[in-house]
Backbone bond lengths (Angstrom), bond angles and torsions (degrees), N, CA, C in turn:
res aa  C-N    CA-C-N  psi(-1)  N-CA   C-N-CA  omega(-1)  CA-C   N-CA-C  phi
1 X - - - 1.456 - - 1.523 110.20 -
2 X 1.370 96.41 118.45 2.217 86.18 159.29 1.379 105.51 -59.99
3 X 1.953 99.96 168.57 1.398 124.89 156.71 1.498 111.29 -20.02
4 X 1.905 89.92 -63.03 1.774 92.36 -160.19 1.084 119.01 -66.02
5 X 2.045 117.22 -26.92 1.550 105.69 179.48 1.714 117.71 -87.42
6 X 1.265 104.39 -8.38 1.724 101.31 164.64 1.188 103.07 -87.47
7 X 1.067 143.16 -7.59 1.840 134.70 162.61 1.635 110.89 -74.70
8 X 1.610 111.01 -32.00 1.200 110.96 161.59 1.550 115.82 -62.94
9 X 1.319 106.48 -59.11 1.485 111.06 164.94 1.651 122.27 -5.27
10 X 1.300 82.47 -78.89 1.776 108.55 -146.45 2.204 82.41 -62.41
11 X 1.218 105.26 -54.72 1.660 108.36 177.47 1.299 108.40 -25.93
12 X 1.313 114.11 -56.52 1.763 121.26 -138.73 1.965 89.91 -97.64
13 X 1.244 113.54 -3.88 2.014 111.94 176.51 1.514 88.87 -115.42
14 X 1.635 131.55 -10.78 1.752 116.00 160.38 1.541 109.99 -68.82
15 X 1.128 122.69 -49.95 1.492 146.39 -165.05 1.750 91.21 -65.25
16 X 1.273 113.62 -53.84 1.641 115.41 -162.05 2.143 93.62 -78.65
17 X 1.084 134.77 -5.57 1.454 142.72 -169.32 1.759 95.03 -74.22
18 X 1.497 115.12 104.25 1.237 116.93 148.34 1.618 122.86 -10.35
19 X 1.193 118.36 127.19 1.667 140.24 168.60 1.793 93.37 -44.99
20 X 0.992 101.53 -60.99 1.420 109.77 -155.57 1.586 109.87 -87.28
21 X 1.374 120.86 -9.47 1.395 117.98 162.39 1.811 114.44 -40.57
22 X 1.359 103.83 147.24 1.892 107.04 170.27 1.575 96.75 -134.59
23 X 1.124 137.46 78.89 1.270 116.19 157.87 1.368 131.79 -26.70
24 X 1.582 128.22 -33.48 1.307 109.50 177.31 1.862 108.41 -67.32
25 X 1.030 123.41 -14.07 1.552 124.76 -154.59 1.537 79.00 -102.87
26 X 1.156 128.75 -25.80 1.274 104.01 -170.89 1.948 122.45 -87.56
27 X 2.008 86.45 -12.47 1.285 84.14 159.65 1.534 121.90 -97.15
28 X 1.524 119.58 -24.69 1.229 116.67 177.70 1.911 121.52 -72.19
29 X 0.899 110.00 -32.10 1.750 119.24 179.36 2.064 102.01 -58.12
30 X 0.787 97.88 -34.69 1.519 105.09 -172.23 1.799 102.51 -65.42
31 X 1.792 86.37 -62.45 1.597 97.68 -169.04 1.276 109.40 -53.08
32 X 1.406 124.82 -40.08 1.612 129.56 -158.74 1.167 94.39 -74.89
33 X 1.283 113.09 -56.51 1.758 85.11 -173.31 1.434 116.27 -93.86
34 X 0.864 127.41 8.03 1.521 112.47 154.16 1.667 121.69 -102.56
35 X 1.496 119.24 18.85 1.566 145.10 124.90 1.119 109.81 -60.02
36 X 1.322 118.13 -68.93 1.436 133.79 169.67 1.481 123.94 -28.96
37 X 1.803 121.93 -44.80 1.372 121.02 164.95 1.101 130.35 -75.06
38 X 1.795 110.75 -29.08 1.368 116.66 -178.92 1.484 107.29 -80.96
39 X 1.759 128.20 -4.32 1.314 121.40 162.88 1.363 112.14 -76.27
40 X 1.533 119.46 -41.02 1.379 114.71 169.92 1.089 119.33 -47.00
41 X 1.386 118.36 -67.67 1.377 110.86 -164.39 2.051 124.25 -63.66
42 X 1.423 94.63 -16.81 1.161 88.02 179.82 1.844 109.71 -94.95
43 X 1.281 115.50 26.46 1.282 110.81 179.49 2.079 93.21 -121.74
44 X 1.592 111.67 -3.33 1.066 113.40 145.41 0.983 147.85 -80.17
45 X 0.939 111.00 -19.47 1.814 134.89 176.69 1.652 110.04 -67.56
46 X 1.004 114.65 120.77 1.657 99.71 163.99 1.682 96.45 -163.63
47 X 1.487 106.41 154.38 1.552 109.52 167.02 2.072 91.61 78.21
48 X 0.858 98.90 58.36 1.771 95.92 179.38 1.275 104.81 -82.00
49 X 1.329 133.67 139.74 1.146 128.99 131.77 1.931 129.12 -59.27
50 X 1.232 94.49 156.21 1.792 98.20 -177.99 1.436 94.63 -69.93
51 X 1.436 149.16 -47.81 1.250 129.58 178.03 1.509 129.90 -54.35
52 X 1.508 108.52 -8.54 1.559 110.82 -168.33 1.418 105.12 -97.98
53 X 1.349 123.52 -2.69 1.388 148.99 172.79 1.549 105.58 -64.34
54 X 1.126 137.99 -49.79 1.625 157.19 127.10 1.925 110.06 0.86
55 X 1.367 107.94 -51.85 1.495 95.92 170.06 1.230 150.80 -47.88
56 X 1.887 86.54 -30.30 1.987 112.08 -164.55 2.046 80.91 -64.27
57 X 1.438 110.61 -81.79 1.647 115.73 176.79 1.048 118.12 -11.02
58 X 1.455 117.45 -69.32 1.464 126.24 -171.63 1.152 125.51 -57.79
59 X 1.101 114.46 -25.01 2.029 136.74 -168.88 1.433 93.09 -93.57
60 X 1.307 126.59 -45.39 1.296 134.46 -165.09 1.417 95.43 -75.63
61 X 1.276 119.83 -20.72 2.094 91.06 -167.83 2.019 80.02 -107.81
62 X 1.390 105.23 -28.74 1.321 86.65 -173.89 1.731 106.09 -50.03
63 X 1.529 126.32 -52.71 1.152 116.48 -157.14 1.680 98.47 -73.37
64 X 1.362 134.99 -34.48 1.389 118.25 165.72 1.505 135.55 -38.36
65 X 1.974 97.74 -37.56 1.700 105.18 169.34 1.658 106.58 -73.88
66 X 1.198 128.94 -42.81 1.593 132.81 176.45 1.855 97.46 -48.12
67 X 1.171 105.08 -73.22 1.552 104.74 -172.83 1.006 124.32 -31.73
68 X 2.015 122.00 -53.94 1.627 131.19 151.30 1.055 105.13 -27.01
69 X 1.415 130.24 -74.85 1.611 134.52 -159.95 1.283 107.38 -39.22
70 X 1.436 104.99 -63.89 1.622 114.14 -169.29 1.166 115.88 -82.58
71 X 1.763 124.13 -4.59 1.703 103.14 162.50 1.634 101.60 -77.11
72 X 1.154 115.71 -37.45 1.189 106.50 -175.20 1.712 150.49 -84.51
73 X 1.650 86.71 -17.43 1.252 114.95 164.98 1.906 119.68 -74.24
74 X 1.610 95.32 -63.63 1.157 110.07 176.50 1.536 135.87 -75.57
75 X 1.435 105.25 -33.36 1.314 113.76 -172.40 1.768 109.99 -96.79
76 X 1.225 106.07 -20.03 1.467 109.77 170.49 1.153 118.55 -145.02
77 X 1.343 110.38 63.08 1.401 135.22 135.50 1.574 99.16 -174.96
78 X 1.874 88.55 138.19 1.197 121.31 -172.76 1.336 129.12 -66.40
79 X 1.656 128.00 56.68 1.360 136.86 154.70 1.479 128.76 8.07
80 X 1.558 160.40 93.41 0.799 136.64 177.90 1.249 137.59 -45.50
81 X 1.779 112.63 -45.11 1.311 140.07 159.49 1.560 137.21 -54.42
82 X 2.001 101.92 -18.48 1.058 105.39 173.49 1.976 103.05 -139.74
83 X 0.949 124.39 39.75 1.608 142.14 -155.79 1.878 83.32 -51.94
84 X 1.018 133.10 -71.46 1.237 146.11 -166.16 1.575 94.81 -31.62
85 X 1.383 136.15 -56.25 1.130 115.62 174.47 1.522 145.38 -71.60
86 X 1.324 99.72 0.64 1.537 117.41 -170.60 2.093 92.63 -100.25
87 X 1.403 97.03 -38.96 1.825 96.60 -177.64 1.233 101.37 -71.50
88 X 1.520 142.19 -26.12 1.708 142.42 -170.59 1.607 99.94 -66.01
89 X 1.613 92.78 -49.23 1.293 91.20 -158.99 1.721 133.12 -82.13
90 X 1.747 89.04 -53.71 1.824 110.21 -168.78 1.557 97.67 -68.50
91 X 1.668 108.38 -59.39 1.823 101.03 -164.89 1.813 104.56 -82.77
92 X 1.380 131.23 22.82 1.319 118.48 -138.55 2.154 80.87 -147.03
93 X 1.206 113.71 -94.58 1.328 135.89 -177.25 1.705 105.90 -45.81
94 X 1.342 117.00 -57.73 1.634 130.43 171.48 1.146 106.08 -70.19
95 X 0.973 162.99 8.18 1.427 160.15 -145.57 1.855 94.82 -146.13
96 X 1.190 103.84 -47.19 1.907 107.59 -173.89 1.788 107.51 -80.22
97 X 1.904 99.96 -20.66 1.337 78.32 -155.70 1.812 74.26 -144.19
98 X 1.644 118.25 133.96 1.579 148.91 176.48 1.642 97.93 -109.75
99 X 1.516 89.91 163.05 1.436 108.83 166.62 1.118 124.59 -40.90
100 X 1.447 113.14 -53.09 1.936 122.92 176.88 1.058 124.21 -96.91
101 X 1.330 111.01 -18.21 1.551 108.24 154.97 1.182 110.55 -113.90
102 X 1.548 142.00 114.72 1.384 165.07 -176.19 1.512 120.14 -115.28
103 X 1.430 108.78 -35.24 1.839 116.36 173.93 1.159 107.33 -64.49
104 X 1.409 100.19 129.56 1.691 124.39 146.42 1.881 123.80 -47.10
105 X 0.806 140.36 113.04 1.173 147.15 -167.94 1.585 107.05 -90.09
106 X 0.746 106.01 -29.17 1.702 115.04 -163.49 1.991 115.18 -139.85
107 X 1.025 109.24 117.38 1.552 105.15 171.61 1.414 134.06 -43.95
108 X 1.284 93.85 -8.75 1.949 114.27 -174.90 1.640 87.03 -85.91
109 X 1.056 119.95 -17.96 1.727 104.48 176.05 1.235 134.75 -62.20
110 X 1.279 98.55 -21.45 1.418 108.09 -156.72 2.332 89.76 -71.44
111 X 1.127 108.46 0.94 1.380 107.31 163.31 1.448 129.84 -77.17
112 X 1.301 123.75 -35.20 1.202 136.90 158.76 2.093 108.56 -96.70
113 X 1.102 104.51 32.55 1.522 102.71 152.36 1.340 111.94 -131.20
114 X 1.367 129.94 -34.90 1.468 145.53 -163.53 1.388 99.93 -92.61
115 X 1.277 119.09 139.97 1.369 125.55 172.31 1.908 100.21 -83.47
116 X 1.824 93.48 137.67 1.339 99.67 178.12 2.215 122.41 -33.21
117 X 1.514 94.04 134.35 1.879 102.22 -155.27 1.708 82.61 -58.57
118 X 1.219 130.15 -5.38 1.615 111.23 -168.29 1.801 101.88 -94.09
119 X 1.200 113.21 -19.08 1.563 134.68 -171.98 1.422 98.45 -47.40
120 X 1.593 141.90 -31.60 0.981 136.36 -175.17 1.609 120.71 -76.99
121 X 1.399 87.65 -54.02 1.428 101.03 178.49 1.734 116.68 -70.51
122 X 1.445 111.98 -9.17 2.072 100.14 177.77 1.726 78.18 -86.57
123 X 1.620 131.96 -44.05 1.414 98.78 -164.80 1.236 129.38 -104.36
124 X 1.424 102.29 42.88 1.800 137.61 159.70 1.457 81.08 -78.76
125 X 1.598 125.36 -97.87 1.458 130.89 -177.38 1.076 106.33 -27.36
126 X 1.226 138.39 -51.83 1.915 135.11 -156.75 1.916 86.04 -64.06
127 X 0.866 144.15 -65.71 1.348 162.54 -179.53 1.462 111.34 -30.04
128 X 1.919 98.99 -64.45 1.286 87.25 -152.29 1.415 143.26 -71.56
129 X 1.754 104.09 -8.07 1.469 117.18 145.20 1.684 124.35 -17.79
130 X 1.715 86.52 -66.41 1.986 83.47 169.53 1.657 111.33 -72.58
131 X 0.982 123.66 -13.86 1.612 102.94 -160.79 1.938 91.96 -80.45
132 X 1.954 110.19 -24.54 1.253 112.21 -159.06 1.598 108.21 -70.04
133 X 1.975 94.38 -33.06 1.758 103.58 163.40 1.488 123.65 -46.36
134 X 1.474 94.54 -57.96 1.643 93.36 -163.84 1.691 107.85 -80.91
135 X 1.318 125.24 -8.16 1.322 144.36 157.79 2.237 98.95 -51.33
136 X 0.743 91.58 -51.44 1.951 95.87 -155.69 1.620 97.67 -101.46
137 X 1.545 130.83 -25.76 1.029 124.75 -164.15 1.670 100.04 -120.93
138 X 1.099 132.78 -45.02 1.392 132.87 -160.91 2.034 103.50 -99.16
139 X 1.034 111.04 -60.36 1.661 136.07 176.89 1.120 112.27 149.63
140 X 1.481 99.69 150.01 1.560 129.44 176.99 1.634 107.42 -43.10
141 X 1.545 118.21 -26.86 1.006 114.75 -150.93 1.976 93.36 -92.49
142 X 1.401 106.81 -49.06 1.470 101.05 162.41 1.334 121.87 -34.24
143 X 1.646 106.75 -57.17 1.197 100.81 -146.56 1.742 114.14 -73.31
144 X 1.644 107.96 11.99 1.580 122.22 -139.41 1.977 78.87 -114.48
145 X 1.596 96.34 -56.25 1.443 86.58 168.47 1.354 137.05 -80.68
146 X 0.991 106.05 -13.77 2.226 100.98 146.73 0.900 138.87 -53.92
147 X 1.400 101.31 -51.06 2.097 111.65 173.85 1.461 103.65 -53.41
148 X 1.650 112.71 -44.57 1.846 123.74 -154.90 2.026 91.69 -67.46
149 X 1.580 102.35 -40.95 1.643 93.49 -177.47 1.246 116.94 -87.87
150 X 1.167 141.09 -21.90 1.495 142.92 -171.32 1.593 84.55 -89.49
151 X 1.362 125.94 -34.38 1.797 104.06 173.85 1.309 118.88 -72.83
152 X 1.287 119.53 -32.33 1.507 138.34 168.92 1.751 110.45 -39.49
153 X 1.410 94.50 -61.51 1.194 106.35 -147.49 1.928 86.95 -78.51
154 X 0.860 135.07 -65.26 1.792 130.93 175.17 2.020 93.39 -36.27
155 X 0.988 111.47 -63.73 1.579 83.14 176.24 1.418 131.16 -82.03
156 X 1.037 120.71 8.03 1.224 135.00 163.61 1.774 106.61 -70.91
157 X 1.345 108.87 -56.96 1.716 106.69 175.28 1.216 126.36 -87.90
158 X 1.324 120.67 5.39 1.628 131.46 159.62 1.772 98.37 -67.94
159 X 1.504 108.98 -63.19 1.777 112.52 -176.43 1.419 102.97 -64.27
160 X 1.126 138.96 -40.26 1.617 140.24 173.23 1.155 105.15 -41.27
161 X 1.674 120.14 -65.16 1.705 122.88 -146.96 1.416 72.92 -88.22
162 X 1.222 153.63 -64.26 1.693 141.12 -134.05 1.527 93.02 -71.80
163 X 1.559 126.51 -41.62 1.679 111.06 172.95 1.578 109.29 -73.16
164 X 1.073 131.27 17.29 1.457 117.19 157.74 1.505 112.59 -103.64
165 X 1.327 119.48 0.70 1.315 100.13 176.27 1.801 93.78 -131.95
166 X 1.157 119.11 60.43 1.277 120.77 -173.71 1.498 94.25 -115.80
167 X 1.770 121.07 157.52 1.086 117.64 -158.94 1.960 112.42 -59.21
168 X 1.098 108.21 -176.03 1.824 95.62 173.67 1.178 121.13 -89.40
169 X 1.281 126.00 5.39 1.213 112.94 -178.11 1.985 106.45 -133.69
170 X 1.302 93.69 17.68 1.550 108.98 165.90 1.412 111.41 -64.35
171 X 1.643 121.64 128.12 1.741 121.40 -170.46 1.744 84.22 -60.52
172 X 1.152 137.60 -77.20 1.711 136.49 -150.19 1.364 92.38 -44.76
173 X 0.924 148.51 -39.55 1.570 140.83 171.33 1.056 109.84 -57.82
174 X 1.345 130.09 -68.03 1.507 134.08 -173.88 1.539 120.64 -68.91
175 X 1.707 122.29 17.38 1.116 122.87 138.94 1.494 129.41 -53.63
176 X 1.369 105.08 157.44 1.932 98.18 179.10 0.635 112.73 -67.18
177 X 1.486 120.75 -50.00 1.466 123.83 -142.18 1.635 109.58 -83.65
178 X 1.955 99.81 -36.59 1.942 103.72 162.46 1.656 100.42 -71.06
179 X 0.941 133.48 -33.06 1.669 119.22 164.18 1.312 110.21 -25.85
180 X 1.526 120.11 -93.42 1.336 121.43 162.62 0.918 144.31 -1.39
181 X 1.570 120.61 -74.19 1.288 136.55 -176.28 1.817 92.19 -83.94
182 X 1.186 145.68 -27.85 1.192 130.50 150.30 1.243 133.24 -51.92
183 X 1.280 129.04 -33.15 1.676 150.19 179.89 1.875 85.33 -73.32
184 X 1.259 126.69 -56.52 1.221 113.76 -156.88 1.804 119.11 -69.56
185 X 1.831 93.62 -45.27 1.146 127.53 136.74 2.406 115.65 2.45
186 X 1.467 99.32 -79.84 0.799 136.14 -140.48 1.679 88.03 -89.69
187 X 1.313 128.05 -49.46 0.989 135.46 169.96 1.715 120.09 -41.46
188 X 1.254 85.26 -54.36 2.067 95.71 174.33 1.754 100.25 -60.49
189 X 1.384 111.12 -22.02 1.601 90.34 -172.78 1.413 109.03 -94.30
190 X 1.675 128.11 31.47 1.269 146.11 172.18 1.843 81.02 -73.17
191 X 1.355 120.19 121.57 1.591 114.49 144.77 1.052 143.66 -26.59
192 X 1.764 105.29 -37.59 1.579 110.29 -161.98 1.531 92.57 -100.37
193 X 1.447 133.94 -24.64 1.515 140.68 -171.18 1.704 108.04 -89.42
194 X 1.147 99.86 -18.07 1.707 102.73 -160.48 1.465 98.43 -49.10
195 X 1.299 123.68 -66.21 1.159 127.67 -167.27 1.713 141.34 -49.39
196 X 1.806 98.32 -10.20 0.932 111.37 -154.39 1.428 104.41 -131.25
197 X 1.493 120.16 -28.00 1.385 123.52 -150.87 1.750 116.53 -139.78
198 X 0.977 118.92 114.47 2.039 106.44 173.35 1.582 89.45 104.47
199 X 1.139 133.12 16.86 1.621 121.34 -172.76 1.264 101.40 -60.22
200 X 1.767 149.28 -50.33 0.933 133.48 -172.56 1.663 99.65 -58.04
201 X 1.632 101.72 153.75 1.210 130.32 171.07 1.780 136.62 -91.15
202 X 1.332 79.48 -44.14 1.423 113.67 160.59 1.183 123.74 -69.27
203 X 1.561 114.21 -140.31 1.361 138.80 164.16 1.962 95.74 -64.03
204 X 1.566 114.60 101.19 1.512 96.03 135.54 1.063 143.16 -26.79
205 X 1.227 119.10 29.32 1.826 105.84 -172.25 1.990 104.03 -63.95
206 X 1.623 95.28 -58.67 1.680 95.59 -158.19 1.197 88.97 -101.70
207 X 1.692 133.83 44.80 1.691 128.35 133.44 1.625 99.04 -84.15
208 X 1.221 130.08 -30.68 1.282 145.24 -174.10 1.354 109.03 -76.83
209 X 1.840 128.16 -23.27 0.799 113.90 156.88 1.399 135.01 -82.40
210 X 1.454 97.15 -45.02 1.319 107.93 161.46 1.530 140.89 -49.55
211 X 1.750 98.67 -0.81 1.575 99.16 -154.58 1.233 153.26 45.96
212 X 1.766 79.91 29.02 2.195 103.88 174.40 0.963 107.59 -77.68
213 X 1.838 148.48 8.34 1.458 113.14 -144.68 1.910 82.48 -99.87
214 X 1.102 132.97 137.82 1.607 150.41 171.52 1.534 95.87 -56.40
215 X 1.534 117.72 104.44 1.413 121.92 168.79 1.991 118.11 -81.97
216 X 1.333 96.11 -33.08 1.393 110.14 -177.01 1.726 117.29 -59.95
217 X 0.861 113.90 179.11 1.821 128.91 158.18 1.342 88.59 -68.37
218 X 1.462 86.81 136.18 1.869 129.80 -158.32 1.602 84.22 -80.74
219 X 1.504 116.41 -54.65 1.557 120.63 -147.65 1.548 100.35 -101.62
C-alpha cells in the first residue's frame, strides 16, 4: 500500500469505530484487573518457601514461548476455529501500521492495537484450571504466583505493544529500552518478514531461541 492508500485505510476503520467505543476504558478495564489479580494473589501468598520463588521465571518464559506460538500460529495464519484472530490482526493491524510508519494517529486506535479489553479476563479462565492444579497439588503459594505472572505478563504486553505504536515524539517511546524492543517490534511489521521473523512481542527471549530475531535490513 502507499502512504495515500493506508491514509485511506486508517479513515475508512475510524468511520467503521463503534459510537460507543472509549478507548481510555479499553485500556484501563484490562489493566485494573489484571493489577487487580496480581494484588490478590500476593495478599495470598504468605510463608513462601525459597523454591516457590522459581515460578515468577518459569511462568515468565513459559508465557514468552505461548506468545511466539500464538503470534505465529494464531495471528498469522487463519485458524478455522478461531478466524477472528487472524482477521484483527494480519489483514487489519499490518495493513494500518509498516515498519516506518508504526504511530497511531488517532486515539480510536488503541482498538486495532490492544487486544479486545475482555481478552484478559477469558485467559484468566483459559488458566485457571492450572492455577486450580498447582493450587491443590503443588501449593497455594505456587499457584498464587502463576496467576500474579501470567496476569503480569498479558498486561505487561498490552503497555509494551501500545508504546510501540505511540506517536514519535511521545517521551514513553523515546525510552531506550521501548526503543529497542520497538525497533525489533517494528521490524516484524516489514510485510515481507512479518510472517516469519520478530514474533515475540515482548522480551525476545524465545525469538532468540528459535532463531527468529531478523539480522538483516529491516526495510
Amino acid at each position: 500500500m502507499t502512504t495515500t492508500d493506508r491514509e485511506t485505510f486508517r479513515s475508512k476503520i475510524l468511520q467503521e469505530t463503534p459510537s460507543w467505543y472509549n478507548p481510555y476504558l479499553h485500556f484501563l478495564v484490562p489493566s485494573v484487573f489484571g493489577l487487580g489479580m496480581i494484588v490478590l494473589a500476593g495478599f495470598l501468598v504468605e510463608n513462601i518457601l525459597w523454591w516457590e520463588w522459581f515460578t515468577i521465571p518459569l511462568t515468565y518464559l513459559l508465557s514468552n514461548t505461548l506468545e511466539w506460538y500464538a503470534h505465529r500460529d494464531l495471528l498469522h495464519k487463519r485458524q478455522p476455529w478461531a478466524p477472528v484472530l487472524y482477521d484483527r490482526h494480519t489483514p487489519l493491524h499490518h495493513r494500518l501500521y509498516v515498519t516506518d510508519q508504526m504511530a497511531m494517529k488517532d486515539i480510536r486506535e488503541f482498538r486495532q492495537v490492544l487486544i479486545p479489553a475482555y481478552g484478559i479476563l477469558l485467559l484468566f479462565f483459559i488458566t485457571t484450571p492450572l492455577t486450580t492444579f498447582l493450587w491443590l497439588v503443588v501449593s497455594p503459594n505456587v499457584a498464587c504466583l502463576f496467576a500474579a505472572t501470567s496476569m503480569g505478563y498479558v498486561v505487561g504486553y498490552e503497555w509494551l505493544h501500545l508504546s510501540y505504536h505511540l506517536p514519535e515524539n511521545h517521551p514513553i517511546g523515546r525510552l531506550g529500552p521501548i526503543q529497542k524492543l520497538k525497533h525489533h517490534h517494528a521490524v516484524h511489521h516489514n510485510p515481507q518478514l512479518m510472517q516469519q521473523w520478530n514474533m515475540n512481542v515482548t522480551v525476545p527471549f524465545f525469538d532468540w531461541v528459535k532463531g527468529t530475531v531478523y539480522k538483516g535490513i529491516p526495510l
